[in-house]
ROLUM-34781 format. One record per residue (C-alpha): residue number from 0; x, y, z. Coordinates in steps of 0.001 Angstrom, whole numbers, plus 500000, padded with zeros to 6 digits. Layout:
% ROLUM-34781
  seq       x       y       z
  NUM       X       Y       Z
...
% end
This chain:
% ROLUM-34781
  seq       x       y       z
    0  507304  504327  505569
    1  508394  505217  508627
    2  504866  506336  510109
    3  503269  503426  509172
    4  502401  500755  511526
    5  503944  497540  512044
    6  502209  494085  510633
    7  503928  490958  510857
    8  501100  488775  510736
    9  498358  487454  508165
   10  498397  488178  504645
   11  500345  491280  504890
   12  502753  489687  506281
   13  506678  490189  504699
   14  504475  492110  501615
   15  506103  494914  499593
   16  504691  498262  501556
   17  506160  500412  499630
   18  504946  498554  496512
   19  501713  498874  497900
   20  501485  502463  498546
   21  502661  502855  494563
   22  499254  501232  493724
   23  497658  503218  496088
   24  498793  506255  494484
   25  498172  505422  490978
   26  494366  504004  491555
   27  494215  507404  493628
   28  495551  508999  490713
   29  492954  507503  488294
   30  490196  507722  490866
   31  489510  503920  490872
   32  486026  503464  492464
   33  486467  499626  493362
   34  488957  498002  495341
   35  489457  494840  495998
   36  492502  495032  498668
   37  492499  491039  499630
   38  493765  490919  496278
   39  495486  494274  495917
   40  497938  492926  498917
   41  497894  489254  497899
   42  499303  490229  494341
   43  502209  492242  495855
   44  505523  491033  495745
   45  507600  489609  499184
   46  509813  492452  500370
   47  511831  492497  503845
   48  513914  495654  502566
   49  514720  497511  505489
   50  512839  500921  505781
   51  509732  499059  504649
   52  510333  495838  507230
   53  507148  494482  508937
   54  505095  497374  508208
   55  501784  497336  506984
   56  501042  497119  503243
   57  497525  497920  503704
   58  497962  501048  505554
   59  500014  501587  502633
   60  497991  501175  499966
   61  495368  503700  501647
   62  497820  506417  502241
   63  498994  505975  499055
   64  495609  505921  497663
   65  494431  509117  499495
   66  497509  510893  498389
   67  497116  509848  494850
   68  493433  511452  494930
   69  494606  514823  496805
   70  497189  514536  493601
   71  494535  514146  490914
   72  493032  517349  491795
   73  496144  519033  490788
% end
């Protein structure tokens, strides 16, 4: 979490990151081909936890996502 960037504004905005990278991982994982992220990050819960604090969930969800595919090939 700690390498992500910070996002404190628009729809991201107080959204579960690491939540976000989770999904990321598992549609990486199954090699989802469509992605709807507006409402990937609009269906993720509010989170202010600390290590996750203003950063972005949509970053999140991509590096999740890319690690979940590097995963799948394993």
């Amino acid at each position: 979490m700690q390498e992500l960037p910070d996002d404190q504004g628009g729809i991201g905005r107080h959204k579960c990151a690491a939540c976000a990278y989770e999904q990321g991982y598992q549609d990486g994982r199954n090699r989802i081909m469509t992605i709807d992220i507006a409402q990937v990050v609009g269906s993720l819960s509010e989170s202010q936890a600390q290590n996750q604090r203003h950063k972005s969930p949509h970053v999140a969800y991509m590096r999740g996502y890319y690690d979940g595919i590097l995963k799948s090939f394993s």
